[in-house]
C-alpha positions as CSV (number, residue, x, y, z in Angstrom):
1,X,16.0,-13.7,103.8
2,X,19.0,-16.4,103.3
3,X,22.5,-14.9,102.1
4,X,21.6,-17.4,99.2
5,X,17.6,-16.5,98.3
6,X,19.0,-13.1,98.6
7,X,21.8,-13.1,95.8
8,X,19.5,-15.2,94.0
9,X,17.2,-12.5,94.0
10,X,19.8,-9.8,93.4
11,X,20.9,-11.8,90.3
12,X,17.4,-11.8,88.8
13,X,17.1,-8.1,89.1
14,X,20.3,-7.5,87.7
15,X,20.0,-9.4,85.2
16,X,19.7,-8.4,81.4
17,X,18.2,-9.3,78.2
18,X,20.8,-9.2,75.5
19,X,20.0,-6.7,73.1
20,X,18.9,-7.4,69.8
21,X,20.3,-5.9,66.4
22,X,19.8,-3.1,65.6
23,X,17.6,-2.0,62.8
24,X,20.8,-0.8,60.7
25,X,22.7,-4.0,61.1
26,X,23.6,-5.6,57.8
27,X,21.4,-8.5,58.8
28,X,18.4,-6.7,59.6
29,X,18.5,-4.8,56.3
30,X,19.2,-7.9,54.1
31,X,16.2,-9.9,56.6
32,X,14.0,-6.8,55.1
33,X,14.7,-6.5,51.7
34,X,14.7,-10.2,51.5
35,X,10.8,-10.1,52.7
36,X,10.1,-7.5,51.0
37,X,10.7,-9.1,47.4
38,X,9.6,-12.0,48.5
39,X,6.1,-10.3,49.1
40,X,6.5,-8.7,45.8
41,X,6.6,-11.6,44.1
42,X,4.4,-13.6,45.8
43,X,1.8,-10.8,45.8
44,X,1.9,-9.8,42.0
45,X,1.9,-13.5,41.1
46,X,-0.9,-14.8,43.5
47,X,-2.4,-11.5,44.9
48,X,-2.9,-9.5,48.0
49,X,-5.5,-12.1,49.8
50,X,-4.0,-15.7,48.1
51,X,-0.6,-14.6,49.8
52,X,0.1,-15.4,53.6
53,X,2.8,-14.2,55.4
54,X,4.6,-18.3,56.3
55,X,4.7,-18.3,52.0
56,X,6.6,-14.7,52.5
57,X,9.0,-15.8,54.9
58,X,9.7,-19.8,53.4
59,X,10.5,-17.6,50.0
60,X,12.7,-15.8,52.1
61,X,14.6,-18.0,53.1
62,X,13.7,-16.6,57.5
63,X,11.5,-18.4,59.8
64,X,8.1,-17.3,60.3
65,X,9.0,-15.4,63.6
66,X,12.1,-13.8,61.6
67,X,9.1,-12.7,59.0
68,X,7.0,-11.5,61.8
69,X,9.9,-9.4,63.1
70,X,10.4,-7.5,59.8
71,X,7.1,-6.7,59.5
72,X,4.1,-7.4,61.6
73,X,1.5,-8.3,58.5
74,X,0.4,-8.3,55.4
75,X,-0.5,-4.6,55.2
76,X,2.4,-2.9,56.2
77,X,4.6,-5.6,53.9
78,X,1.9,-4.3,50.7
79,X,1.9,-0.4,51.7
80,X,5.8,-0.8,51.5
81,X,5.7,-2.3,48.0
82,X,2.9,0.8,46.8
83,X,5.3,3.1,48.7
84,X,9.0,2.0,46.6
85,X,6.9,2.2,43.4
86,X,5.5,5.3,44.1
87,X,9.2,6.3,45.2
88,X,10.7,5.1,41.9
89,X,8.0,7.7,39.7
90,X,9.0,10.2,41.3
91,X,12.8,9.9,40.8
92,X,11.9,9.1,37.4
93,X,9.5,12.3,37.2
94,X,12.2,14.3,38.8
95,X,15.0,12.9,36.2
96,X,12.6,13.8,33.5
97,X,12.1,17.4,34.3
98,X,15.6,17.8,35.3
99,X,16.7,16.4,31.4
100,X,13.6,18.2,29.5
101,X,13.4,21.6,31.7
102,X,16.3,22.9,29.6
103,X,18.2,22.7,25.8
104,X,15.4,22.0,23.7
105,X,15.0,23.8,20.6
106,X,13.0,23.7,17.1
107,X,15.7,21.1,15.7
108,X,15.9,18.4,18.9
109,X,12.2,18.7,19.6
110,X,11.1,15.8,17.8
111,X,13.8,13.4,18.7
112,X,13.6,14.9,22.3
113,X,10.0,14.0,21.9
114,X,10.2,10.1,20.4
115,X,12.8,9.7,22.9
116,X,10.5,10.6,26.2
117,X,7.6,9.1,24.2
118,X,9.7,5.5,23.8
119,X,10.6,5.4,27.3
120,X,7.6,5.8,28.8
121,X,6.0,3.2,26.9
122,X,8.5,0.9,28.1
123,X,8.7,1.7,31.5
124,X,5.3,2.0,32.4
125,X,3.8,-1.3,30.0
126,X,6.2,-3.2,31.5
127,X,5.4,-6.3,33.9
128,X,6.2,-5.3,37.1
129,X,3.8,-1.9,36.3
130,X,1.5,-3.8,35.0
131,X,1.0,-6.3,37.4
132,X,0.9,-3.9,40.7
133,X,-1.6,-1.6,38.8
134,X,-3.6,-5.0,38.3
135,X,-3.7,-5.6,41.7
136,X,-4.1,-2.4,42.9
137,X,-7.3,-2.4,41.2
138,X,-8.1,-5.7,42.6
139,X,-7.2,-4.6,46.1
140,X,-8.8,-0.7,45.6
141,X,-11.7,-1.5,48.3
142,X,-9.4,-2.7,50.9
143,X,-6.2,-0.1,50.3
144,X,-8.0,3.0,48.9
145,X,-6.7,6.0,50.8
146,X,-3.3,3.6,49.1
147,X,-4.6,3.4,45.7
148,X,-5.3,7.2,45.7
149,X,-1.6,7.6,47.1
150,X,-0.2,5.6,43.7
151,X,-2.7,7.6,41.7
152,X,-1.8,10.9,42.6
153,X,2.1,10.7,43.1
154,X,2.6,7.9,40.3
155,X,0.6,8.8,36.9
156,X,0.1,12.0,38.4
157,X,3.5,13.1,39.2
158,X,4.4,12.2,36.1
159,X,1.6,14.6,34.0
160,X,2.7,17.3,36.4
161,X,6.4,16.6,35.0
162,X,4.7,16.4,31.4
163,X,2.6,19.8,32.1
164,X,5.8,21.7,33.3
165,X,8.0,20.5,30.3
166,X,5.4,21.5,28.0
167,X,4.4,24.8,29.4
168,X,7.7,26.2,28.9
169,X,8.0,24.3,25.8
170,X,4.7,26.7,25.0
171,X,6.9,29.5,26.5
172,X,9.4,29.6,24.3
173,X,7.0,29.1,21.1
174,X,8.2,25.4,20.3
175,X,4.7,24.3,21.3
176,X,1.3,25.9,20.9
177,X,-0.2,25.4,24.3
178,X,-3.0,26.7,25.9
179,X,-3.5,23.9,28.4
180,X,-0.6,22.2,29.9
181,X,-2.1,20.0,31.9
182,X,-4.4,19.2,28.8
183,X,-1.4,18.4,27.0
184,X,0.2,16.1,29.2
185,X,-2.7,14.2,29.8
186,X,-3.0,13.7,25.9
187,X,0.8,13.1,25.3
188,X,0.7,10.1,27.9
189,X,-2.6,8.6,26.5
190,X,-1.5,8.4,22.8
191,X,2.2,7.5,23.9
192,X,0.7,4.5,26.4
193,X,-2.8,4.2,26.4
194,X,-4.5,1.3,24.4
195,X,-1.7,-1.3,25.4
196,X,-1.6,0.3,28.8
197,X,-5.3,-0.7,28.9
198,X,-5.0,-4.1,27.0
199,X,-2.0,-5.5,29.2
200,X,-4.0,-4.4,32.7
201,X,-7.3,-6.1,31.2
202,X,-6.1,-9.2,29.4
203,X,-3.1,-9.6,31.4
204,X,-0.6,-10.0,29.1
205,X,2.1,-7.4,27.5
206,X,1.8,-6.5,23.7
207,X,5.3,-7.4,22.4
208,X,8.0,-4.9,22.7
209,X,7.9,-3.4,18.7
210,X,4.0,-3.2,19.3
211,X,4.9,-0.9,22.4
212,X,7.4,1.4,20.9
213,X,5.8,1.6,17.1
214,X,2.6,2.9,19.3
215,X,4.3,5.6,21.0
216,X,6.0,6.6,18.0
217,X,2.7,7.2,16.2
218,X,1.3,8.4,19.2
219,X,4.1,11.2,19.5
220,X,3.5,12.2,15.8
221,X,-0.2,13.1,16.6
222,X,0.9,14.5,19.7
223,X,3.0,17.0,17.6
224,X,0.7,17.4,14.6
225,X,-2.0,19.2,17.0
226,X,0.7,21.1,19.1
227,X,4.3,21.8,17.5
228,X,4.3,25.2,16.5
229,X,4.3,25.6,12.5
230,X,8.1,26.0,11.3
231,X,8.8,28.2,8.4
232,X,9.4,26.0,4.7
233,X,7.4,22.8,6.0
234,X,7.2,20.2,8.5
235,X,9.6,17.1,9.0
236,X,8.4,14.0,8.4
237,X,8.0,12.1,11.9
């Protein structure tokens, strides 16, 4: 072998690929968020099969390779979406039970009660909850091991929050309750329910008054079956 073919072949071996970013690098993370909402949007607005992954990546701004890079499809871009949804409920379960498991008495109970009541309805009849439990449903065939995921650590976190709150609510003879879990279940339904149900069927969100008046009266019933009798009357809700 020539001195020549000979470094030439020394200098192939040696040489190295330059290596790429690394998956904490400021660009990396702002590549993925950036595909990320872009998926959001794109999936809540046209749904999981009228979305393709050039739309994601020309919405964010990154090549189709760049895209690809990120995330390899359409499944794993969706999962991630369920997965920071299902992240936010359960900081928002833990905030509850951190403000509620504690400091209630006879007086605050009703306002502590409208309070929760009021921002539940507006969190979870809200557009961006509305629209991924729409297409969750929609997509509940293809992503059901998923769907079960939101399920049970979204709505259901949240009624195990509820439950908690209201068994030592029972505890400390505020409430008369002889089912927690019961209790929850019927607090979030008369709080959220029928608009829940009319904004995921018809599509569009009862206006903002409409949300909170319901959860106000929904609270009111809530109490009427459970709040434990006070001596010299009841307030007026």
């Amino acid at each position: 072998m020539s001195a020549i073919s000979s470094g030439s072949a020394q200098s192939g071996r040696g040489a190295r690929r330059a290596p790429g970013p690394r998956a904490d690098d400021p660009r990396v993370l702002r590549s993925r968020a950036a595909v990320v909402e872009a998926a959001r949007q794109l999936f809540l607005r046209d749904g999981y099969a009228g979305t393709t992954m050039e739309e994601i990546a020309v919405l964010a701004g990154l090549t189709k390779r760049t895209g690809y890079n990120n995330y390899p499809d359409k499944h794993a871009l969706f999962t991630r979406i369920v997965e920071e949804a299902i992240a936010y409920a359960e900081e928002f379960a833990r905030g509850l039970h951190e403000e509620l498991a504690t400091g209630i008495t006879a007086a605050s109970l009703r306002p502590v009660l409208h309070d929760l009541g009021r921002r539940m309805a507006l969190v979870i009849v809200s557009r961006d909850v509305v629209a991924l439990r729409r297409l969750l449903i929609a997509e509940s065939r293809e992503f059901p091991a998923l769907a079960r995921k939101y399920f049970d650590r979204v709505p259901g976190q949240v009624l195990e929050t509820l439950a908690s709150v209201f068994e030592q609510l029972g505890r400390a003879g505020l409430l008369r309750v002889a089912d927690a879990r019961c209790a929850a279940a019927q607090f979030a339904y008369l709080v959220v329910g029928e608009p829940l149900d009319h904004a995921i069927l018809v599509g569009k969100l009862p206006p903002r008054k409409q949300v909170v008046a319901y959860a106000r009266e929904g609270v009111a019933t809530f109490l009427a079956r459970y709040e434990t009798p006070r001596s010299g009357g009841r307030e007026k809700g």
